[in-house]
C-alpha positions in Angstrom: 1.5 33.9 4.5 -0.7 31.9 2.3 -2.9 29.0 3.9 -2.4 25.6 3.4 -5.2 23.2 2.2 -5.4 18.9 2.0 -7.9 16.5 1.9 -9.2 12.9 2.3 -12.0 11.0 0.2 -13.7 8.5 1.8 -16.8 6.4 1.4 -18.8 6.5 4.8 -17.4 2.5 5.3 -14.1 3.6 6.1 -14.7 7.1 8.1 -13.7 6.0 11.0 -9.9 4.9 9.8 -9.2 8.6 8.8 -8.8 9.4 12.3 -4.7 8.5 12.3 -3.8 10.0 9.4 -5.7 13.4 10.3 -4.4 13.5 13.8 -0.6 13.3 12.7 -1.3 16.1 9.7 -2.6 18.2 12.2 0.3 17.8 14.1 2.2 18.3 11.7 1.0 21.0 9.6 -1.4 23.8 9.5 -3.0 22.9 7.0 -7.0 23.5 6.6 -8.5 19.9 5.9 -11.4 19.1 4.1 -13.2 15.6 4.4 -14.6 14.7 1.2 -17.7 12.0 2.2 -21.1 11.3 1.3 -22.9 12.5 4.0 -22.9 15.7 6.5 -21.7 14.1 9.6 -18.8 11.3 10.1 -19.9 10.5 13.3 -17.3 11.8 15.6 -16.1 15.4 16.3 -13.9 17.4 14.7 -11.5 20.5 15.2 -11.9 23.7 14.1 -9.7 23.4 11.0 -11.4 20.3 9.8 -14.6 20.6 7.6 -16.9 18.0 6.2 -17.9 18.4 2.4 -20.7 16.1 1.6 -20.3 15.5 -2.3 -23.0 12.6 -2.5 -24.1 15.1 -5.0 -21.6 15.2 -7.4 -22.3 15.6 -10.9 -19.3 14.6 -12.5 -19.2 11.2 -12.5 -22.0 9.3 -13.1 -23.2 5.9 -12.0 -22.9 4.5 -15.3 -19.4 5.8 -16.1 -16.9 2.6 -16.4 -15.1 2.9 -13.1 -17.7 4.3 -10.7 -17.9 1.0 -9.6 -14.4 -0.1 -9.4 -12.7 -2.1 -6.7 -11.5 1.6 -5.3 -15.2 3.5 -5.2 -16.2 6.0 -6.7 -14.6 8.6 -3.9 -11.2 8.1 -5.0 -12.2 9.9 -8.8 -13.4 12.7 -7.1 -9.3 13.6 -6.4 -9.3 14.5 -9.5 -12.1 17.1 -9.3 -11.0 18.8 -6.4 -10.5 21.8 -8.8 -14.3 21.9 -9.4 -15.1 21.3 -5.6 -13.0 24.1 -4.2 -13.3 26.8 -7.0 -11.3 29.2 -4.7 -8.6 26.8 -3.8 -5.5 26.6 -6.1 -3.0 24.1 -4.7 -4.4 21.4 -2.2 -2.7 18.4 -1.2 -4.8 15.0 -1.2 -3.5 11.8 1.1 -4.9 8.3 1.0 -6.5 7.4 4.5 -3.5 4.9 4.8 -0.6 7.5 5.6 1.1 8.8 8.5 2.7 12.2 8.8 5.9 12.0 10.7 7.5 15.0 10.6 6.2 18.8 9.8 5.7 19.4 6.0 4.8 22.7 5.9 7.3 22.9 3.4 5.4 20.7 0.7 2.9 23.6 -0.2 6.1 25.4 -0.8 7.1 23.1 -3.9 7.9 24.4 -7.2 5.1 23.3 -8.8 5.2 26.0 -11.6 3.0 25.1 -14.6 2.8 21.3 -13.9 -0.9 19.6 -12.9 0.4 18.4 -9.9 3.4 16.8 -7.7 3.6 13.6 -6.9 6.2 10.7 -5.6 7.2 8.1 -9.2 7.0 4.7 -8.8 10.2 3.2 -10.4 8.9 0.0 -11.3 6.2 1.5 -13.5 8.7 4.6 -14.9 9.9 3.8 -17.8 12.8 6.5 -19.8 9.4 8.3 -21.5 6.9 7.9 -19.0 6.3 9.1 -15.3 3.8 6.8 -13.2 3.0 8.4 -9.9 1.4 6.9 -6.5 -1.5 8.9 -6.1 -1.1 8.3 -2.5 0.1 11.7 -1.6 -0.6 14.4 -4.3 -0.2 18.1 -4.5 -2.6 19.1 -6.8 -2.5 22.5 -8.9 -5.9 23.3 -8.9 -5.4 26.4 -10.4 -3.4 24.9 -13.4 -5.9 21.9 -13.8 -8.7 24.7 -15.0 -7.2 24.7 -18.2 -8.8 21.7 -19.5 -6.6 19.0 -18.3 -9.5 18.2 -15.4 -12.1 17.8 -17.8 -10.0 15.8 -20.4 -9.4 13.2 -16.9 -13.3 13.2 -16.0 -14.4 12.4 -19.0 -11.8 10.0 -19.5 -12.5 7.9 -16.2 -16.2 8.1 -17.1 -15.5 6.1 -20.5 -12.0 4.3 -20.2 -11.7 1.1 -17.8 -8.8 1.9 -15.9 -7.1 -0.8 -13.5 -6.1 2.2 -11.0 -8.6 5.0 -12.1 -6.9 7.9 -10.7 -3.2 6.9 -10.9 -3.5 5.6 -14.1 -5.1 8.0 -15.9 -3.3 10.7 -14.5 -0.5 9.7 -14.8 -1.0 9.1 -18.7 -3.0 12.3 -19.1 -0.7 14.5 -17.0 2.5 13.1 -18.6 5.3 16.1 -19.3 3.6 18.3 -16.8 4.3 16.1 -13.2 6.6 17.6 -10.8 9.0 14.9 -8.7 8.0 15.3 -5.5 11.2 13.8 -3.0 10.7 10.0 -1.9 10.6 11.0 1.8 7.1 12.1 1.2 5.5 9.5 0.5 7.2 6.2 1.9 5.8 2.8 1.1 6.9 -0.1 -1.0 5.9 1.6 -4.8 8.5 4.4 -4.2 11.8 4.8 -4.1 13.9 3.9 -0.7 15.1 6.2 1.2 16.7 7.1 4.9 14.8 10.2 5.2 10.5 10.2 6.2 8.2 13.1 6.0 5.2 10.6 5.6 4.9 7.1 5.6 2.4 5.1 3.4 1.2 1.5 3.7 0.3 1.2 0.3 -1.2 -2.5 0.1 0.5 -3.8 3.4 -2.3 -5.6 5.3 -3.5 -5.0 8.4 -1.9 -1.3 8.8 -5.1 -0.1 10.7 -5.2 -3.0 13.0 -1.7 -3.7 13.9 1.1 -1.3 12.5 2.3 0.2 16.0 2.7 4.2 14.4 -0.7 3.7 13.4 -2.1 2.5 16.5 -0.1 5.3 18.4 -2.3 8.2 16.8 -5.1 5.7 17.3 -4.8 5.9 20.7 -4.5 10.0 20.9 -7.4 11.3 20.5 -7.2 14.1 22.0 -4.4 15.5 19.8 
């Protein structure tokens, strides 16, 4: 059986709010996580299948590329290098630090990915009938795929275009033709399409989530799970 791989990326502001999310994946899953930061230590303890990958040291986006400095940080480009970080990995999924997972997916690293860059939930709003805008929320990335190229075509894009939501945006334009529909269920929030079914739930731009959302401040409270 092959093994199962996801991250986070997180500047070391907001290490501490990646404990509910990780919790509930590794309930749910079996998945090997990586915690993409910019030091060696977060600050609290971790389990066996959870490593730390300090990438303070990154060389592939500069300081003075255009959105380095964005509203998002810097971290959240470094999704789309995960192919360069983990030369040995070929499909890995990414989550923002702002999910919950529900329900087992140990399915989702069983998706038909096939030849497209990666798998991801549309947002309707933003689709129009020739163009597919994902959430980068909750990505499967095919790492193995994005080593044709299309990786370098994004870095070098993010380092020179202004992009309102690097990633998203310019993956989404990059990548178009070659995204695979991931089902709504996994990634629930108010971008994506409604539906009864929820593998993961994301609070996409709902305020407070950390503070007061009551699924959030049950894994919060579980630390020994």
């Amino acid at each position: 059986m092959s093994k199962h791989y996801a991250c986070y990326c997180m500047t070391r502001n907001i290490y501490h709010k990646v404990l509910p999310s990780l919790r509930s994946l590794l309930a749910h899953s079996d998945a090997e996580v990586f915690l993409l930061t910019e030091d060696d230590d977060v600050g609290f303890s971790l389990p066996d299948r959870v490593h730390v990958v300090n990438v303070s040291g990154q060389k592939w986006f500069p300081e003075s590329g255009v959105n380095y400095h964005n509203h998002w940080t810097w971290m959240v480009l470094m999704r789309t290098a995960l192919c360069k970080v983990f030369p040995e990995i070929d499909v890995m999924l990414s989550l923002d630090l702002d999910t919950i997972v529900c329900e087992d997916i140990s399915e989702i690293w069983d998706t038909p990915i096939g030849d497209n860059y990666l798998a991801a939930c549309p947002e309707p709003r933003q689709c129009r009938d020739d163009f597919v805008y994902i959430n980068g929320g909750v990505v499967l990335w095919n790492l193995k795929q994005m080593r044709d190229g299309m990786a370098d075509r994004i870095i070098d894009s993010l380092n020179r275009e202004a992009w309102l939501f690097p990633d998203q945006n310019c993956v989404s334009t990059l990548c178009q033709g070659r995204i695979y529909h991931l089902r709504s269920m996994y990634n629930v929030c108010n971008y994506t399409r409604p539906t009864p079914a929820m593998k993961i739930r994301h609070f996409a731009a709902e305020r407070g989530w950390y503070e007061d959302n009551p699924l959030v401040m049950d894994w919060k409270r579980q630390e020994g799970r």
